[in-house]
N, C-alpha and C positions, 0 to 999 in steps of 0.2 A: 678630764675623765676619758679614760679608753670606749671604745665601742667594745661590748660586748658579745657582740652580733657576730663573731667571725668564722661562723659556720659557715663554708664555701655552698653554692647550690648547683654540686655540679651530680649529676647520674650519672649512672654505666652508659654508657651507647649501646643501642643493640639494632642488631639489621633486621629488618622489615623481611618476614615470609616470603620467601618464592610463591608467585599465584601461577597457578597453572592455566591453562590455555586451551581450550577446547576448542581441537581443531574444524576446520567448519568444510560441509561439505562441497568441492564442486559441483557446481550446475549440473544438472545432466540436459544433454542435447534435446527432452525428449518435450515437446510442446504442451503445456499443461491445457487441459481439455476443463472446462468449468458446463457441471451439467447442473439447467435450472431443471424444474417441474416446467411444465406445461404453461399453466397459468403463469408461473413467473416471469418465462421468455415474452409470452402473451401481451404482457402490460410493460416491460421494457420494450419493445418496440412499440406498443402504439407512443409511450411519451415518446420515445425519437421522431416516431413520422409526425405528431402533434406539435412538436417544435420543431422540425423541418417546416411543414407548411406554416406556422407562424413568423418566422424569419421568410417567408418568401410570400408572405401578406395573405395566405390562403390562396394564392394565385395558381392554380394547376389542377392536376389531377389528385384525388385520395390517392387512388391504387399507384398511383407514380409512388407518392413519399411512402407508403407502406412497403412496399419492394427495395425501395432503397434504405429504410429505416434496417428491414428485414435482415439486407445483406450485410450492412454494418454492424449490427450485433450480433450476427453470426460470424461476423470475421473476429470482432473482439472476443466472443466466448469461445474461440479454438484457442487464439492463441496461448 
């Protein structure tokens, strides 16, 4: 008994769409400035200077780790 089956299973081929590419912009030089509110810089530094003097056993001054907390998130939020 023959197979009856002998329809081939082949398709057309067809190429796949060109996707387009949106071109992305250069950087620009210019350093992004990130402005909180008041309050919000407010309590981002104290948790820094809070875990500053935790890692240093509370051993020092507040106003040390406040001034230092201070300056380091004001250097993170310029840049």
């Amino acid at each position: 008994m023959a197979n009856t089956n002998t329809k081939a299973a082949t398709s057309p081929k067809t190429t796949p769409a060109k996707k387009t590419v949106a071109s992305k912009k250069a950087p620009s030089n210019k350093s992004a400035h990130i402005d909180l509110g008041n309050e919000s810089r407010y309590k981002i530094i104290q948790d820094a200077a809070y875990f500053m003097a935790e890692r240093n056993n509370f051993a020092g001054e507040p106003q040390t780790f406040w001034l230092e907390a201070e300056a380091q998130v004001s250097g993170l939020l310029s840049q």
